[in-house]
N, CA, C and O atoms as a DFTB+ gen file, in Angstrom:
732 C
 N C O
     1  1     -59.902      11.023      29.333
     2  2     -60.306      11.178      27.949
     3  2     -60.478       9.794      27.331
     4  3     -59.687       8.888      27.595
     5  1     -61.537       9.628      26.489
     6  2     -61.767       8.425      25.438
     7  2     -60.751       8.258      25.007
     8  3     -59.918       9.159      25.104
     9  1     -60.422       6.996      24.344
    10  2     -59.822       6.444      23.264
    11  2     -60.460       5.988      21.783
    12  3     -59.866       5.483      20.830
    13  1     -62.119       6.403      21.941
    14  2     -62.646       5.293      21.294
    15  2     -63.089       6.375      20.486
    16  3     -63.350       7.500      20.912
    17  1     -63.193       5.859      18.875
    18  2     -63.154       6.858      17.993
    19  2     -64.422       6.258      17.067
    20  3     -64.894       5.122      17.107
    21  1     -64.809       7.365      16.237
    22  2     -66.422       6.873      15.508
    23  2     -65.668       6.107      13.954
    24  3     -64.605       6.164      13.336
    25  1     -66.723       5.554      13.882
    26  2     -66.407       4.532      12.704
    27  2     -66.624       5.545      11.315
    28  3     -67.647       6.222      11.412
    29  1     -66.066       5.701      10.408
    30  2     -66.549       6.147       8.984
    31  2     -67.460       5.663       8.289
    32  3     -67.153       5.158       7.209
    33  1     -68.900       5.685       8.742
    34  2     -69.644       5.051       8.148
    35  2     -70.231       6.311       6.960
    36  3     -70.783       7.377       7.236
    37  1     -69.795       5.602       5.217
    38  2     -70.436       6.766       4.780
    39  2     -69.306       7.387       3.867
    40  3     -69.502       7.732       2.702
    41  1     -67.519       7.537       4.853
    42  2     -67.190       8.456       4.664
    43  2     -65.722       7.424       3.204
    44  3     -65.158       6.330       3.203
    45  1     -65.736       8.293       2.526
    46  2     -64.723       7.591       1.275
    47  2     -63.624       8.629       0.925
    48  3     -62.895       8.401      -0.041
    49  1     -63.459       9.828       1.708
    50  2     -62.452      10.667       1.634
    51  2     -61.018      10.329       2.784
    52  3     -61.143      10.241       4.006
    53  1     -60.043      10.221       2.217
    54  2     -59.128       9.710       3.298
    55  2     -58.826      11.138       4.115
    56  3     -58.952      11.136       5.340
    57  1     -58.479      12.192       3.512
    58  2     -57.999      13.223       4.302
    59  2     -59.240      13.731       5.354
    60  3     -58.984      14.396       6.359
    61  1     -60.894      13.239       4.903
    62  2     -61.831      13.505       5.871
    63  2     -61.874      12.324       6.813
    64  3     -62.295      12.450       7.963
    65  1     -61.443      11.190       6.331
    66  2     -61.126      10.010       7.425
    67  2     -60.315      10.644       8.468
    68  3     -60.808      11.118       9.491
    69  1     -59.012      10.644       8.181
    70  2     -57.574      11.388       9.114
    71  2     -57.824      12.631      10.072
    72  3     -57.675      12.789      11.284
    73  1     -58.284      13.487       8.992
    74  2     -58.674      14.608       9.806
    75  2     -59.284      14.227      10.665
    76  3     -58.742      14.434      11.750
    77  1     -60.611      13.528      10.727
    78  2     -61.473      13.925      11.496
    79  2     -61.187      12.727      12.643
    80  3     -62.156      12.567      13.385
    81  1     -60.134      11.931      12.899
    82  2     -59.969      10.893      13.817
    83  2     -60.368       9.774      13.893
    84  3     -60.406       9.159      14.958
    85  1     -60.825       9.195      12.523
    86  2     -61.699       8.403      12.160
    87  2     -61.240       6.869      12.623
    88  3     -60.012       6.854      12.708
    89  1     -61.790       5.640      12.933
    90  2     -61.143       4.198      12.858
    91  2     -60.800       4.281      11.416
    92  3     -61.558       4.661      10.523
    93  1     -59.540       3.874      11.285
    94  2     -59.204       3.104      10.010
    95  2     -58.279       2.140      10.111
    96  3     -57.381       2.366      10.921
    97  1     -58.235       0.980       9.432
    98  2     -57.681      -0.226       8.929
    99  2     -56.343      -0.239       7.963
   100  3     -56.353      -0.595       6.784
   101  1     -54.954       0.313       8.847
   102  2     -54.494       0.442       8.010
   103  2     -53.756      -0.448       7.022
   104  3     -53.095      -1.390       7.459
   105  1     -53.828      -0.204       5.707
   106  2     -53.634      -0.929       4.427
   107  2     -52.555      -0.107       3.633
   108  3     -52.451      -0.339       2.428
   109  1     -51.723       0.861       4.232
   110  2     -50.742       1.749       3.249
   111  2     -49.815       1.225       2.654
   112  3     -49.329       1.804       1.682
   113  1     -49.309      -0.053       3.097
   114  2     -48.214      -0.621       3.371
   115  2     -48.268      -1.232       1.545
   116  3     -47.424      -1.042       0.669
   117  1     -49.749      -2.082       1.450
   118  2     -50.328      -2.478       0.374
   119  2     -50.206      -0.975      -0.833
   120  3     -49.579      -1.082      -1.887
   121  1     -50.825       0.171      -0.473
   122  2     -50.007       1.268      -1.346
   123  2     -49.085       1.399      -1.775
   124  3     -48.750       1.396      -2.959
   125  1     -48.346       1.578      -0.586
   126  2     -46.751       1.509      -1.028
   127  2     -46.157       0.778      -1.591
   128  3     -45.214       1.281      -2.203
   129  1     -46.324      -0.717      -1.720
   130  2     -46.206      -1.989      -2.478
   131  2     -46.977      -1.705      -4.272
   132  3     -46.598      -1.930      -5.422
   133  1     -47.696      -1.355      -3.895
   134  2     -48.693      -1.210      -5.403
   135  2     -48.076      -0.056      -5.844
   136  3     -46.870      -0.229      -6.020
   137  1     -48.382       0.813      -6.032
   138  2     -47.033       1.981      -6.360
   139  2     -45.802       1.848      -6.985
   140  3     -45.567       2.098      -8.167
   141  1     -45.081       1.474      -6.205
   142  2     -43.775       0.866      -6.590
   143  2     -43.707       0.110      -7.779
   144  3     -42.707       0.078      -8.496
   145  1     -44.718      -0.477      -7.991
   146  2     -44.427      -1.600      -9.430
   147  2     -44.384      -0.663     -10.954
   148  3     -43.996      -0.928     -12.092
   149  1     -44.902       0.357     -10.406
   150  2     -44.661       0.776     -12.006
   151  2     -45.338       0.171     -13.150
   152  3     -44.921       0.043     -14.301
   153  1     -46.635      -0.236     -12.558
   154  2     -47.042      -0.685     -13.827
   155  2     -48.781      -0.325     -13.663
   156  3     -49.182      -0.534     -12.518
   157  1     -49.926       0.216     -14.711
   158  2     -51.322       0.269     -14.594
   159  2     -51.703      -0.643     -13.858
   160  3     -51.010      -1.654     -13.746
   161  1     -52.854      -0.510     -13.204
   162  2     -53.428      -1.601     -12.581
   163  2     -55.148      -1.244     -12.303
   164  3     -55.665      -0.204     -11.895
   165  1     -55.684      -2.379     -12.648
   166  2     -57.180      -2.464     -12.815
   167  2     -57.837      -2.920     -11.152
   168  3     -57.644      -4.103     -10.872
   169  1     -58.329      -2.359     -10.435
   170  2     -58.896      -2.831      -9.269
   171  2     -60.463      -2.706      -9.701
   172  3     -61.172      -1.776     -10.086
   173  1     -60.673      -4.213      -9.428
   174  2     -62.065      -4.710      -9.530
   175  2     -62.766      -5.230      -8.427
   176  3     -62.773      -6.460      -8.380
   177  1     -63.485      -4.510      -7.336
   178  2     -63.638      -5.304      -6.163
   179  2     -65.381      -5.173      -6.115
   180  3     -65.872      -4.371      -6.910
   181  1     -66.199      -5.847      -5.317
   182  2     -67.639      -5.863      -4.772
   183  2     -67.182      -4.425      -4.933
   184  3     -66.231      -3.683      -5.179
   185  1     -68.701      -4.526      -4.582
   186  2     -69.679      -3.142      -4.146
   187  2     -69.321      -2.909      -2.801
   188  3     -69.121      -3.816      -1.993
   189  1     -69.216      -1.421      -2.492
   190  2     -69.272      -1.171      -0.609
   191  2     -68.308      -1.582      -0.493
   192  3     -68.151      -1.694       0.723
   193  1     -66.715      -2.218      -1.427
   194  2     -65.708      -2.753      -0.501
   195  2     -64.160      -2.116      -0.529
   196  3     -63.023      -2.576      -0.627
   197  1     -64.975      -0.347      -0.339
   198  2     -63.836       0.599      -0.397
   199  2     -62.812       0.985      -1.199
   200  3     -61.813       1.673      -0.985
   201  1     -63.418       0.174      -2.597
   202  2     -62.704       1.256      -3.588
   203  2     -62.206       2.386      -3.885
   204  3     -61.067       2.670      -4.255
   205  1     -63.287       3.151      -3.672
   206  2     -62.938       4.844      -3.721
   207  2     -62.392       5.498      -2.036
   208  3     -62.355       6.710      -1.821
   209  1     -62.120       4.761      -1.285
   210  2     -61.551       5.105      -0.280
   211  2     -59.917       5.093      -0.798
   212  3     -58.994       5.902      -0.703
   213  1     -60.072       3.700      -1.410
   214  2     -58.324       3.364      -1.414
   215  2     -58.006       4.421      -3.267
   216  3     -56.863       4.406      -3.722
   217  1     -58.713       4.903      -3.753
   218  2     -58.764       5.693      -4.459
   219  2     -57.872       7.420      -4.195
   220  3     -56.957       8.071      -4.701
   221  1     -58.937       7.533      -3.002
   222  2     -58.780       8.484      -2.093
   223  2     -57.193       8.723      -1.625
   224  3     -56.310       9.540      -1.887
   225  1     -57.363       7.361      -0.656
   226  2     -55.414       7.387       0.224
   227  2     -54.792       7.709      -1.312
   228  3     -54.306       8.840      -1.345
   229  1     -54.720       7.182      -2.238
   230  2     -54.011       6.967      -3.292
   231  2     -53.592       8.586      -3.836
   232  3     -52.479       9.068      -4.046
   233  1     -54.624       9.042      -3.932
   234  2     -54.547      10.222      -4.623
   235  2     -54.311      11.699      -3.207
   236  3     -54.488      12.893      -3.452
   237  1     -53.950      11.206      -2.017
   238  2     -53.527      11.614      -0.759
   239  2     -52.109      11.635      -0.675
   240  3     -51.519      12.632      -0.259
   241  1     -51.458      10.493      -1.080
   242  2     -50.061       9.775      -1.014
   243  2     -49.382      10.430      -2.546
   244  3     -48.260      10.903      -2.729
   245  1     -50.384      10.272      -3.410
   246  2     -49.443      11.359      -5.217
   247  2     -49.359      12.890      -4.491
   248  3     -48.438      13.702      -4.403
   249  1     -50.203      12.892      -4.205
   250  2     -50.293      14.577      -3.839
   251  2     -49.155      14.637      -2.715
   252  3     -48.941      15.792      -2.347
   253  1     -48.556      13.888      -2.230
   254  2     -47.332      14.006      -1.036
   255  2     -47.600      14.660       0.259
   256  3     -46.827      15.352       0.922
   257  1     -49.084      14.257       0.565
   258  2     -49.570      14.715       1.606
   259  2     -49.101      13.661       3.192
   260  3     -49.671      12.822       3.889
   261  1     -47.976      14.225       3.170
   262  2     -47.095      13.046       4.170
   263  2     -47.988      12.942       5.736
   264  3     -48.026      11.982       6.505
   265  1     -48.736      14.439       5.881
   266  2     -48.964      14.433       7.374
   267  2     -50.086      13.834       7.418
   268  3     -50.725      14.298       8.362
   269  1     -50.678      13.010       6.861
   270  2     -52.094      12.319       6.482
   271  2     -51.385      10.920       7.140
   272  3     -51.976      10.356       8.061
   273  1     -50.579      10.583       6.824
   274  2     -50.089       9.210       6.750
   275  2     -49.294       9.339       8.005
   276  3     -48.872       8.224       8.313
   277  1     -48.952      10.190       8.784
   278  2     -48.242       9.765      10.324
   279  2     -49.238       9.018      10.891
   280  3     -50.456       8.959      10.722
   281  1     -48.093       8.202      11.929
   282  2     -48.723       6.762      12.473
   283  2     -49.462       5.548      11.402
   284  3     -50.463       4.879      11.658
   285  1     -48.781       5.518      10.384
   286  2     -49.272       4.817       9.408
   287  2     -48.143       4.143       8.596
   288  3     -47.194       4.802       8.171
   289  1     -48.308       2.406       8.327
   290  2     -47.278       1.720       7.761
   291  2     -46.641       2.481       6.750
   292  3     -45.418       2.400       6.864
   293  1     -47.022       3.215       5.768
   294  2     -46.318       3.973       4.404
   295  2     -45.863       4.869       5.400
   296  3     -45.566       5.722       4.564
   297  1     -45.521       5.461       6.577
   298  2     -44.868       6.631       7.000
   299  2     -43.521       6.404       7.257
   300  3     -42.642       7.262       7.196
   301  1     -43.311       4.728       7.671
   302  2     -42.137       4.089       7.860
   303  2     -41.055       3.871       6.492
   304  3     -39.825       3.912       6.476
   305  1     -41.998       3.637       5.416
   306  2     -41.495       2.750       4.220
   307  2     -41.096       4.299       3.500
   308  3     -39.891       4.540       3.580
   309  1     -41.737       5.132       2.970
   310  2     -42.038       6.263       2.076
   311  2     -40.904       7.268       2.676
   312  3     -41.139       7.949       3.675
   313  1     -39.562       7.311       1.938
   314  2     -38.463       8.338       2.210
   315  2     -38.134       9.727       1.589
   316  3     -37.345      10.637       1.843
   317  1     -39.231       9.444       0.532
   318  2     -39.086      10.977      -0.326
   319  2     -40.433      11.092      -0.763
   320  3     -40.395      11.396      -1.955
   321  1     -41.352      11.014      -0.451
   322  2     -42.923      11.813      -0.453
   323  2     -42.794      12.766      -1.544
   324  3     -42.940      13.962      -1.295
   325  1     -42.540      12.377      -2.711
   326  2     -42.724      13.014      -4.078
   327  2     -44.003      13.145      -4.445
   328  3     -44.823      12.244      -4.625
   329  1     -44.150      14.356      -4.554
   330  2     -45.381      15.067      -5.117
   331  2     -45.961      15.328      -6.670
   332  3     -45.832      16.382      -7.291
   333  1     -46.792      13.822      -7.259
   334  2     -46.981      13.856      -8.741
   335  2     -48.349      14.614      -8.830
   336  3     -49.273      14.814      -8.042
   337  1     -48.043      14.995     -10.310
   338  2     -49.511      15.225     -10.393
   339  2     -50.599      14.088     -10.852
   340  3     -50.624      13.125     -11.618
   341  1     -51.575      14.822      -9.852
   342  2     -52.680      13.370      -9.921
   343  2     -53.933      14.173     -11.024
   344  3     -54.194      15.374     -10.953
   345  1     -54.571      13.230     -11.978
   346  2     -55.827      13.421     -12.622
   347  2     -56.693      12.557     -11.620
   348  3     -56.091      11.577     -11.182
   349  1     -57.931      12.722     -11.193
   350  2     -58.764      11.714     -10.413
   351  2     -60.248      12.278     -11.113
   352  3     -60.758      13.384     -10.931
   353  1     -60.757      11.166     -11.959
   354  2     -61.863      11.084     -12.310
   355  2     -63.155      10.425     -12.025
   356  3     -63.456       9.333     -12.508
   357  1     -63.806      11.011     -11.344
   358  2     -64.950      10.251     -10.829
   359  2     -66.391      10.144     -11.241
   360  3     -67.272      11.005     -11.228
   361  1     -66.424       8.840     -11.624
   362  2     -67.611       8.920     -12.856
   363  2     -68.917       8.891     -12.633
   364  3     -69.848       9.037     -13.425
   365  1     -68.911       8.503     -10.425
   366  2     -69.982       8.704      -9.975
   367  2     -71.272       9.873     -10.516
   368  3     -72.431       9.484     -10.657
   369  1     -71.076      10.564     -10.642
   370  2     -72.229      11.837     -11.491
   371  2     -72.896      11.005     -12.137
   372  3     -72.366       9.977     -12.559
   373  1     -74.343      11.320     -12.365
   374  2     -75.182      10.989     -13.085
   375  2     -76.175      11.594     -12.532
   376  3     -76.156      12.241     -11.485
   377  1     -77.643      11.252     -13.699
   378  2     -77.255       9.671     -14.179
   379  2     -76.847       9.502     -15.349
   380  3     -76.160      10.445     -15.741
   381  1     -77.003       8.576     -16.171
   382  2     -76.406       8.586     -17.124
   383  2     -77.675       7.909     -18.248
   384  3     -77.928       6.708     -18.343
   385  1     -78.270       8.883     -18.930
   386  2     -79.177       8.229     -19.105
   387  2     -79.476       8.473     -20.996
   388  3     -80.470       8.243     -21.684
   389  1     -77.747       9.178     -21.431
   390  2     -77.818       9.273     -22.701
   391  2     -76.329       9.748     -22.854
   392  3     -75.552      10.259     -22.046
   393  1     -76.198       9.377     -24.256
   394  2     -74.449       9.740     -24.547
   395  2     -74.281      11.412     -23.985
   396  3     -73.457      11.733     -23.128
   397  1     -75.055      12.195     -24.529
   398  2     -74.783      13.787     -23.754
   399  2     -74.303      13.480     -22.272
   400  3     -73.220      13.845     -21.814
   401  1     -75.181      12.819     -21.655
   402  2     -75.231      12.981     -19.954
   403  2     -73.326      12.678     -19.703
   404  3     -72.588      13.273     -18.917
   405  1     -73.038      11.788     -20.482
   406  2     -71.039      11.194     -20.332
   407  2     -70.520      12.364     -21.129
   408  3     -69.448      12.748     -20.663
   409  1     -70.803      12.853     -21.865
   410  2     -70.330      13.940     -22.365
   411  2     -69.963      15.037     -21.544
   412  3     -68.901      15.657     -21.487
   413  1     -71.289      15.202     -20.764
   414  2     -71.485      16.512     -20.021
   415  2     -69.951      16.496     -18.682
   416  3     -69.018      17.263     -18.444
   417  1     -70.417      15.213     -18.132
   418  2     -69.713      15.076     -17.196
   419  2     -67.944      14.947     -17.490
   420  3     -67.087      15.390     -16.725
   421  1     -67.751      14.413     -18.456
   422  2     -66.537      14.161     -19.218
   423  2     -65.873      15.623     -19.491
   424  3     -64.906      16.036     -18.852
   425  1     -66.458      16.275     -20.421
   426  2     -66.385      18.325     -20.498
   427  2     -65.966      18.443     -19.217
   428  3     -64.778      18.470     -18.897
   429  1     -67.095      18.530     -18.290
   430  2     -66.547      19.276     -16.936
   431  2     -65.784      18.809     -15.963
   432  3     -65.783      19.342     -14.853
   433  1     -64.926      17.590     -16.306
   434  2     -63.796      17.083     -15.029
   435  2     -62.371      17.662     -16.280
   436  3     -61.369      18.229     -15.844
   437  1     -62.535      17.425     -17.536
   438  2     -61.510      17.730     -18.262
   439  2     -61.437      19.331     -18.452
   440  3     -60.417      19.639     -19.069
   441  1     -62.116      20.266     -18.148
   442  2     -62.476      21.811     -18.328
   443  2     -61.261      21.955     -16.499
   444  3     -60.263      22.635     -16.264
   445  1     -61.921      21.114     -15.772
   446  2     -61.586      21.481     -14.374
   447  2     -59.665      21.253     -14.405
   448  3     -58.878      21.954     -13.768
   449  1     -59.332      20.208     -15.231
   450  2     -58.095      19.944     -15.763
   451  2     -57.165      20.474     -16.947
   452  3     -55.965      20.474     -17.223
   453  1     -58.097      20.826     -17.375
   454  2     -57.562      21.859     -18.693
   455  2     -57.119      23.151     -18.078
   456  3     -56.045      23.601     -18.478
   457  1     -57.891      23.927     -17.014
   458  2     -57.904      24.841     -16.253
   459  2     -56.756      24.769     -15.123
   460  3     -56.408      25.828     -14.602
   461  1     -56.224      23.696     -14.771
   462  2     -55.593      23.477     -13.569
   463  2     -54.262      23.409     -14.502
   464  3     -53.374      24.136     -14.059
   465  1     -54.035      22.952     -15.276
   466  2     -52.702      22.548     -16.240
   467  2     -52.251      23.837     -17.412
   468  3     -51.168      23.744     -17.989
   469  1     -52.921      24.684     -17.609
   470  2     -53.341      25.522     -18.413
   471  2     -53.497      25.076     -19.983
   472  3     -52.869      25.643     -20.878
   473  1     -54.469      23.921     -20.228
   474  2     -54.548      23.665     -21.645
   475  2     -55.145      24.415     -22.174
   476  3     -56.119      24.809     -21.534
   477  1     -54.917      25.110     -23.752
   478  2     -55.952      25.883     -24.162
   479  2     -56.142      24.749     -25.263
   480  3     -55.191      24.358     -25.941
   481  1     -57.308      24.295     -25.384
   482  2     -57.181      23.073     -26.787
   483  2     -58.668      24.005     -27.623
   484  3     -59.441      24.731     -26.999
   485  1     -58.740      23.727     -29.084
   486  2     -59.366      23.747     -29.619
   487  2     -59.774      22.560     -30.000
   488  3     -60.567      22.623     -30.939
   489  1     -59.414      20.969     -29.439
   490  2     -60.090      20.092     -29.630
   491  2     -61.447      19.749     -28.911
   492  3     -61.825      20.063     -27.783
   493  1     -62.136      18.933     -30.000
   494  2     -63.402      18.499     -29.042
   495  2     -63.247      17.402     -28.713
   496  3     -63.783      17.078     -27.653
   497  1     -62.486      16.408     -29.442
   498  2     -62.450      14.739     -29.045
   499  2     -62.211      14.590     -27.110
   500  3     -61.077      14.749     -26.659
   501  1     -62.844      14.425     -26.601
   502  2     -62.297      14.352     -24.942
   503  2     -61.333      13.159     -25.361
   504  3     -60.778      13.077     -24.265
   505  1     -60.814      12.332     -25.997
   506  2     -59.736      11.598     -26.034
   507  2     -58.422      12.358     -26.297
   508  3     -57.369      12.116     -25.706
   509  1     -58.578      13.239     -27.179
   510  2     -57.402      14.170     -27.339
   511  2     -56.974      14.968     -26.290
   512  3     -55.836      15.239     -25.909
   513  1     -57.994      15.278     -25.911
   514  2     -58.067      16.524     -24.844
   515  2     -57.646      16.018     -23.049
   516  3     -57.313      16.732     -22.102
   517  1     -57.842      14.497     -23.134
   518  2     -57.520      14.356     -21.895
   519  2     -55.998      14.034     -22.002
   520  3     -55.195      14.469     -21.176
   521  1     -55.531      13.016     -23.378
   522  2     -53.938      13.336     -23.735
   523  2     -53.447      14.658     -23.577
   524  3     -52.472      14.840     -22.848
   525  1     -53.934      15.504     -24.101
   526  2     -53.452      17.023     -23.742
   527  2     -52.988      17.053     -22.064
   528  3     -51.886      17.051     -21.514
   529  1     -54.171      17.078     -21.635
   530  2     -54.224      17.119     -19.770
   531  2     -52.721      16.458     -19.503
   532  3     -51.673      17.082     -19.338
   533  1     -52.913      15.039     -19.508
   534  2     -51.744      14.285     -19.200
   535  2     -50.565      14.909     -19.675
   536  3     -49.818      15.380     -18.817
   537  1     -50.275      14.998     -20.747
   538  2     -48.923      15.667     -21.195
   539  2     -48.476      16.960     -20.515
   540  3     -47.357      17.226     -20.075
   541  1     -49.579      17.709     -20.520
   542  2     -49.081      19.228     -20.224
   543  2     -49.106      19.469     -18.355
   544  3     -48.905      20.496     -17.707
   545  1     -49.422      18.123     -17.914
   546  2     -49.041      18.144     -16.184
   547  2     -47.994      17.232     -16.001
   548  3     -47.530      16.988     -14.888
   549  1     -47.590      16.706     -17.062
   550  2     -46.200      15.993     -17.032
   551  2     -45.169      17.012     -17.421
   552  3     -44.505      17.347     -16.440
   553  1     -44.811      17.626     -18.554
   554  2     -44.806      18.893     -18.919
   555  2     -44.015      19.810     -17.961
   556  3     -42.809      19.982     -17.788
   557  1     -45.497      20.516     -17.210
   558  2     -45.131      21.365     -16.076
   559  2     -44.544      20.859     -14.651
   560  3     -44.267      21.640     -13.740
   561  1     -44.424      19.769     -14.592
   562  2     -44.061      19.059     -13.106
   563  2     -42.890      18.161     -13.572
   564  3     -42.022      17.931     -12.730
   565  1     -42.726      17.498     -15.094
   566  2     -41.375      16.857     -14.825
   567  2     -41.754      15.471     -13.856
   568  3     -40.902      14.790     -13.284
   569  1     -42.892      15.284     -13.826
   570  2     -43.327      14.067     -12.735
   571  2     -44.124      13.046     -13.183
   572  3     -44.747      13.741     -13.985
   573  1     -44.540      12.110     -13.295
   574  2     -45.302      11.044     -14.006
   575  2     -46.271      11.351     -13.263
   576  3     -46.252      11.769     -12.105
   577  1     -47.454      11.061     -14.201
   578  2     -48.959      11.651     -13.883
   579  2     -49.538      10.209     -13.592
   580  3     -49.607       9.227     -14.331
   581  1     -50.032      10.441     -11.948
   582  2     -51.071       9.531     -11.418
   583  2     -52.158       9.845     -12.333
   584  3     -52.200      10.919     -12.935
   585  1     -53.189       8.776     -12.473
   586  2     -54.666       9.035     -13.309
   587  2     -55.518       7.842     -12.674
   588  3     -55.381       6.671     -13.030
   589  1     -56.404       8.268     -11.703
   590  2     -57.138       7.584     -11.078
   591  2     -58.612       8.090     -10.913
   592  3     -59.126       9.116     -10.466
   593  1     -59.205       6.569     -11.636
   594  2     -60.184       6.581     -12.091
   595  2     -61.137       5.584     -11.217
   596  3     -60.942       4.378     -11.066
   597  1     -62.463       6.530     -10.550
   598  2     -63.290       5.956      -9.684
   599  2     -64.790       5.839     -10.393
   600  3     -65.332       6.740     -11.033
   601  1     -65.199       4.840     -10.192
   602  2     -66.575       4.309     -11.021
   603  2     -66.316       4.388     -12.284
   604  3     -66.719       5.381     -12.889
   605  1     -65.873       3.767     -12.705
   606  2     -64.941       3.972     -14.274
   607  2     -66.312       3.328     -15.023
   608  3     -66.817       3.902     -15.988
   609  1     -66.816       2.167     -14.513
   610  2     -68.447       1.669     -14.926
   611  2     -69.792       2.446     -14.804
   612  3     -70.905       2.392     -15.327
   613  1     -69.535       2.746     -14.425
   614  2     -70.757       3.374     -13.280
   615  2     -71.698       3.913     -14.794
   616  3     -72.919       3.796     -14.685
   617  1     -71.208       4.433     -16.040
   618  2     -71.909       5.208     -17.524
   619  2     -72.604       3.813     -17.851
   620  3     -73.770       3.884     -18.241
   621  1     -71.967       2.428     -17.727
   622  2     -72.491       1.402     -18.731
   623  2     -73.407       0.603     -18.053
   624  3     -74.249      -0.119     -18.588
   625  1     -73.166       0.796     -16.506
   626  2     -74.139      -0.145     -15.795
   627  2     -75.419       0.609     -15.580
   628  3     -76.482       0.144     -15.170
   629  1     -75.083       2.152     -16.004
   630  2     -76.353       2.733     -15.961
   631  2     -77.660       2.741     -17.038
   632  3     -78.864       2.973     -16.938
   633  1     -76.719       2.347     -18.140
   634  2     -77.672       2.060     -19.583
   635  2     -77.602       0.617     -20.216
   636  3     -77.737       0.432     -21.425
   637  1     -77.283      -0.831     -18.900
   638  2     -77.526      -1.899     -19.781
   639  2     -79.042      -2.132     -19.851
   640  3     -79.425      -3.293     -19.992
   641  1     -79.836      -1.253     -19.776
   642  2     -81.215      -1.750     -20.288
   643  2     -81.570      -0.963     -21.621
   644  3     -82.701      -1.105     -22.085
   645  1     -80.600      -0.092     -22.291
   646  2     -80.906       0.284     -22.674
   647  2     -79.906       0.178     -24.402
   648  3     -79.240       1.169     -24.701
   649  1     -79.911      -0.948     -25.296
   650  2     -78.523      -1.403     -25.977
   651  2     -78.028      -0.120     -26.624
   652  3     -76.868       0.242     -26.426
   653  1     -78.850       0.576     -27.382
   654  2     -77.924       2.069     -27.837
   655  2     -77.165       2.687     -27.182
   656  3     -75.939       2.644     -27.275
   657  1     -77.944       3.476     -26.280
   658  2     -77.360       4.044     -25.202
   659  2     -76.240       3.253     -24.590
   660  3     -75.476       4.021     -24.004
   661  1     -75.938       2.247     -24.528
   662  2     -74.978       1.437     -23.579
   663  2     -74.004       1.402     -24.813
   664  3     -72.795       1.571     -24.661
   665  1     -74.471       1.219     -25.811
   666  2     -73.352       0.755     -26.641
   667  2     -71.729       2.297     -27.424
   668  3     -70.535       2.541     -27.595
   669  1     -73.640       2.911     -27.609
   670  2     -72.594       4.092     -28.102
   671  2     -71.569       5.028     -26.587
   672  3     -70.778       5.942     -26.820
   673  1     -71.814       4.595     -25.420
   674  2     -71.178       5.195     -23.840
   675  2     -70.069       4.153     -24.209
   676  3     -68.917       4.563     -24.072
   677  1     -70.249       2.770     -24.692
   678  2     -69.227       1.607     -24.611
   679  2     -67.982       2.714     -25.475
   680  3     -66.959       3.234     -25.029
   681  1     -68.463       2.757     -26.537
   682  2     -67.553       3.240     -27.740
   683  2     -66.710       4.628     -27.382
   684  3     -65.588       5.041     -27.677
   685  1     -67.657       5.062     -26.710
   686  2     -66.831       6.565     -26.219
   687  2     -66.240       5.961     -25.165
   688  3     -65.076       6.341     -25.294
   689  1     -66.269       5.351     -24.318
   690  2     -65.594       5.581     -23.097
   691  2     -64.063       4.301     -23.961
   692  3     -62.861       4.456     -23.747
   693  1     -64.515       3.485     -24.625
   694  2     -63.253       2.890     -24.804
   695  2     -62.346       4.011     -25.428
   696  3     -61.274       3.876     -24.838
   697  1     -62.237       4.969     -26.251
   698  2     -61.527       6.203     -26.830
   699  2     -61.012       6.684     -25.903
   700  3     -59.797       6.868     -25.834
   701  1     -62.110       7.081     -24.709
   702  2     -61.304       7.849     -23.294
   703  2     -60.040       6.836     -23.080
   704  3     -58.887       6.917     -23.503
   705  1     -60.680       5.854     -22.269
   706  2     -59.360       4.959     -21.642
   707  2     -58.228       4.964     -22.374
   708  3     -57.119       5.309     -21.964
   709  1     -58.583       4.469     -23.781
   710  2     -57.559       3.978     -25.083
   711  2     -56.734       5.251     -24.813
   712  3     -55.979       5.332     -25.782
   713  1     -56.485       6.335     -23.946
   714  2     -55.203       6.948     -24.084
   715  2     -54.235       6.575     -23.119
   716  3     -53.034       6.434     -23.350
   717  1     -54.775       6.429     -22.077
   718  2     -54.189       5.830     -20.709
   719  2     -53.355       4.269     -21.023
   720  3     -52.421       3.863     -20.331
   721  1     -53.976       3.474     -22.314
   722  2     -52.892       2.451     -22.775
   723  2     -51.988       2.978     -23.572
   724  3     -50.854       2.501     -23.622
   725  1     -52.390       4.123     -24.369
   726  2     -51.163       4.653     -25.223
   727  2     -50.332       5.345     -24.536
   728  3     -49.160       5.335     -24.912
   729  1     -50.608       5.929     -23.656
   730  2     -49.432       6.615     -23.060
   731  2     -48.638       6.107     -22.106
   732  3     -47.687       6.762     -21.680
């Protein structure tokens, strides 16, 4: 039998990495280190240089998906595989080619979370409403809420040709974030 395994070219899901026998580079160790600090953290890297992969492990490792991580540095370090709840927002969707279009997409990851947490809100502000989210899966779990956020740019780099459009996505999306510093 081979040893030699196909490369993930393409692939940015860790549990479709693992599963499927994929080469990977492992970096958990760096998780497990980052984690631990207890404190937000902004990852700003190139393009193509596996952001939303390490997004992925991340939101693999909250979810306490331990059997993902056998044969892997965090399998050694990680003694109680506590299971938080994770928000993971991915802003990839588009395009984005008007304040509705962030709207739209914004509604339907917070509908998918409102639904999963059981919020019933009569708010419309998605700033309120994603505070809601957060609270009421802290709430029900008693666990500090991972909130990981992939292409967090991806609304503004889609409308810098366009200054309205870019500006008024600027203004909303700072409201979104602005809860994630308040809380």
């Amino acid at each position: 039998m081979s040893d030699i395994r196909d490369l993930p070219i393409g692939i940015q899901s860790f549990e479709k990495l693992r599963a499927g026998n994929y080469v990977y580079v492992d970096k958990t160790q760096y998780v497990y280190n980052l984690v631990r600090t207890d404190k937000p953290y902004f990852l700003s890297r190139p393009r193509r240089f596996g952001k939303s992969l390490l997004l992925s492990t991340m939101k693999a490792y909250f979810e306490g998906k331990k059997h993902l991580f056998e044969g892997l540095a965090i399998a050694e370090l990680e003694k109680e595989w506590t299971k938080y709840p994770v928000i993971y927002i991915d802003l990839s969707r588009g395009p984005y080619t008007s304040l509705q279009a962030l709207h739209n997409v914004l509604n339907h990851i917070l509908r998918i979370y409102e639904k999963k947490w059981e919020v019933e809100s009569e708010e419309r502000e998605y700033s309120l409403r994603f505070e809601n989210v957060i609270t009421a899966a802290f709430e029900k779990t008693k666990q500090k809420v991972a909130v990981l956020v992939d292409e967090y740019d991806k609304p503004l780099i889609g409308t810098m040709d366009d200054f309205n459009v870019h500006d008024d996505i600027r203004i909303a999306l700072r409201g979104f974030y602005g809860v994630l510093k308040g809380m």
